[in-house]
C-alpha positions as CSV (number, residue, x, y, z in Angstrom):
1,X,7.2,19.7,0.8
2,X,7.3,18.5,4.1
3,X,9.5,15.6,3.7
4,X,12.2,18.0,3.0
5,X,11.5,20.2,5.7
6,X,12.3,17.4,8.3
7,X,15.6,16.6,6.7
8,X,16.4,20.2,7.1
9,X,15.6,19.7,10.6
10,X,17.8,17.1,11.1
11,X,21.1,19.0,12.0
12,X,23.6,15.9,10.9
13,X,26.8,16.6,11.2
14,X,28.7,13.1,9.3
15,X,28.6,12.9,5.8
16,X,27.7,9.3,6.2
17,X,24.4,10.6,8.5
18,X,23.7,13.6,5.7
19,X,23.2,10.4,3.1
20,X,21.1,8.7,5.2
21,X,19.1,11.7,5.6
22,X,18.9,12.0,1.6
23,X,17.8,8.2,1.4
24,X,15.2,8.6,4.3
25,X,13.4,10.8,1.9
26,X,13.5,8.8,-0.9
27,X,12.3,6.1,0.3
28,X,9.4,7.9,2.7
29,X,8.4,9.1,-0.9
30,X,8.6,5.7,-2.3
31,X,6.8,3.9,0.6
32,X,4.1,6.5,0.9
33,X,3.2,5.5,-2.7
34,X,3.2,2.2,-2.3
35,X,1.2,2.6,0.6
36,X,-1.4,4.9,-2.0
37,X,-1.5,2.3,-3.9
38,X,-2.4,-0.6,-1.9
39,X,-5.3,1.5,-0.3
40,X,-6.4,2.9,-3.9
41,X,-6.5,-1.0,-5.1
42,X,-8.6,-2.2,-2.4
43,X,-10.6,0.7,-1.9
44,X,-11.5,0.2,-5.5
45,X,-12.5,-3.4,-4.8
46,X,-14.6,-2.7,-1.8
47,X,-16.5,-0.2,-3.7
48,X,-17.7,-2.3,-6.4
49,X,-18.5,-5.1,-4.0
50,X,-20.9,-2.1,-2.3
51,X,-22.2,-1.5,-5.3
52,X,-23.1,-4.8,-6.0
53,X,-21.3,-5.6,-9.4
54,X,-19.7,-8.8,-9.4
55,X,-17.6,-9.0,-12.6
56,X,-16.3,-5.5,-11.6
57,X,-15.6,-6.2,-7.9
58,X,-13.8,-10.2,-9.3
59,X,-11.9,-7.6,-12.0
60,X,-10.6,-5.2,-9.0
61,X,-9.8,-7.9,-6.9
62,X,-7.2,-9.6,-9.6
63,X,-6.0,-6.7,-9.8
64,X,-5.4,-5.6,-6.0
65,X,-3.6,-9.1,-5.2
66,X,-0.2,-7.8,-6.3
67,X,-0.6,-4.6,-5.1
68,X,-0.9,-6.7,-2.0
69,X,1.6,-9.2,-2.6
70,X,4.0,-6.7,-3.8
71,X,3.8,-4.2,-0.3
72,X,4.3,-7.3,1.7
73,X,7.3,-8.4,0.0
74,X,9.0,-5.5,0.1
75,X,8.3,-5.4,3.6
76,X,6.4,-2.4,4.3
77,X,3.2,-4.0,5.4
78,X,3.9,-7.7,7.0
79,X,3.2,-10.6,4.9
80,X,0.2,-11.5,7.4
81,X,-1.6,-8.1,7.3
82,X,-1.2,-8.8,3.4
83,X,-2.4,-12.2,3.2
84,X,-5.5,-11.3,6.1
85,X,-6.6,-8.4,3.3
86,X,-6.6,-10.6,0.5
87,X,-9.1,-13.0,2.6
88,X,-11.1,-10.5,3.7
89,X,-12.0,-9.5,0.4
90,X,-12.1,-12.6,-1.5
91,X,-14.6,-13.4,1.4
92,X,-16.9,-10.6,0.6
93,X,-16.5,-11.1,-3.1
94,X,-17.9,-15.0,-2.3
95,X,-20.8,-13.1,-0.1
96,X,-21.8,-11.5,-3.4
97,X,-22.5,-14.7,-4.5
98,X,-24.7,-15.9,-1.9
């Protein structure tokens, strides 16, 4: 894993800094997920908007917003980026209609 290979890298000496060093790869882990997730969510909307089915796209969509609400709150993507996605697709999802 290469996550593990950079904290081995990392030649801290403090116990305080070795910690840190345990924590940075926990929550590299955790953010990379979250960051999975949020593209999974509305890569899955995006694709049903492409193929053109509207129930499925307005389904994927419900379900994306807290994916998106939830990365911004916790501060890994900024609220804005977060609030411009969710437009952007609601916006194509309104397209469909038209």
């Amino acid at each position: 894993m290469a996550t593990s290979a950079q904290a081995k890298k990392k030649s801290v000496r403090t116990p305080s800094g070795r910690k840190r060093a345990r924590q940075d790869i926990k929550l590299n882990a955790a953010n990379a997920a979250m960051r999975s997730r949020f593209r999974t969510a509305v890569k899955s909307v995006r694709k049903a908007i492409a193929a053109g089915d509207k129930s499925k796209a307005a389904e994927a969509y419900k379900a994306a917003v807290p994916v998106l609400d939830s990365i911004a709150r916790k501060g890994l993507f900024h609220p804005n980026k977060a609030a411009r996605d969710k437009s952007r697709l609601n916006a194509a999802l309104k397209a469909m209609a038209a």
